[in-house]
N, C-alpha and C positions, 0 to 999 in steps of 0.2 A: 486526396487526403480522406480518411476513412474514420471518424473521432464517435469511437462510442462511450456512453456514460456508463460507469458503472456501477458508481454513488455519484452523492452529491459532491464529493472532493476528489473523485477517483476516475482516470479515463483512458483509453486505450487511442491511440492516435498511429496508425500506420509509417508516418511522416516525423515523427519522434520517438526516441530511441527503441528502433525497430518495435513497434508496437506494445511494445511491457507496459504495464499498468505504470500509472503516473500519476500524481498531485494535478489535479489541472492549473492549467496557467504556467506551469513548470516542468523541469525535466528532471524533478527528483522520485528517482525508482520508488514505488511503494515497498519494493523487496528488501531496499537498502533502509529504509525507516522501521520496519518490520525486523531485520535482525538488531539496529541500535534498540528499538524496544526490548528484545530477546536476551541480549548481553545487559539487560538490565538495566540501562539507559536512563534516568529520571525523565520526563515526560518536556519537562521545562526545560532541559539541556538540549535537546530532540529540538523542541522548537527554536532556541536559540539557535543552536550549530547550522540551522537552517533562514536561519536571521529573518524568523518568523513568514517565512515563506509554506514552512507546513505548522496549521493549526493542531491543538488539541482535541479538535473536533475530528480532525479529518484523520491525526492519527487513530482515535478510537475507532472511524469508520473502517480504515484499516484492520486492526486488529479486529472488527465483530464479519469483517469480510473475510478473513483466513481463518477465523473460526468456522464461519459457518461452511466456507469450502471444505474445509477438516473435517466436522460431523458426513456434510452429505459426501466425501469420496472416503472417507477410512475405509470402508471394507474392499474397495479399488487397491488400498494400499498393504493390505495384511496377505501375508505369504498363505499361500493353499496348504 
């Protein structure tokens, strides 16, 4: 088992769902909290449907973590 942190609510575990970032303590995708945010989500519905297993905290950690991968790889992502 291979568990690196990535925040404080966020972790990569070899040994759960093939290694994709995860809530820790749980096996909810950070990817899947990340588009219910995107589609608009209220923040309080996010943690309900997750019956408070993902915090408000940890979604903002979330979203300031795909932020910040966004600023440092965009120019990775713009066509020549």
């Amino acid at each position: 088992m291979k568990v690196k942190a990535i925040g404080r609510f966020i972790v990569t575990d070899t040994d759960v769902c093939h290694g994709e970032p995860v809530f820790r303590g749980t096996r909810i995708l950070v990817a899947d909290v990340l588009e219910q945010v995107a589609s608009g989500m209220a923040w309080e519905a996010i943690v309900e449907e997750w019956r408070g297993s993902v915090t408000p905290e940890a979604i903002a950690e979330a979203v300031r973590l795909a932020r910040e991968a966004l600023v440092t790889h965009a120019p990775e992502l713009v066509p020549a």
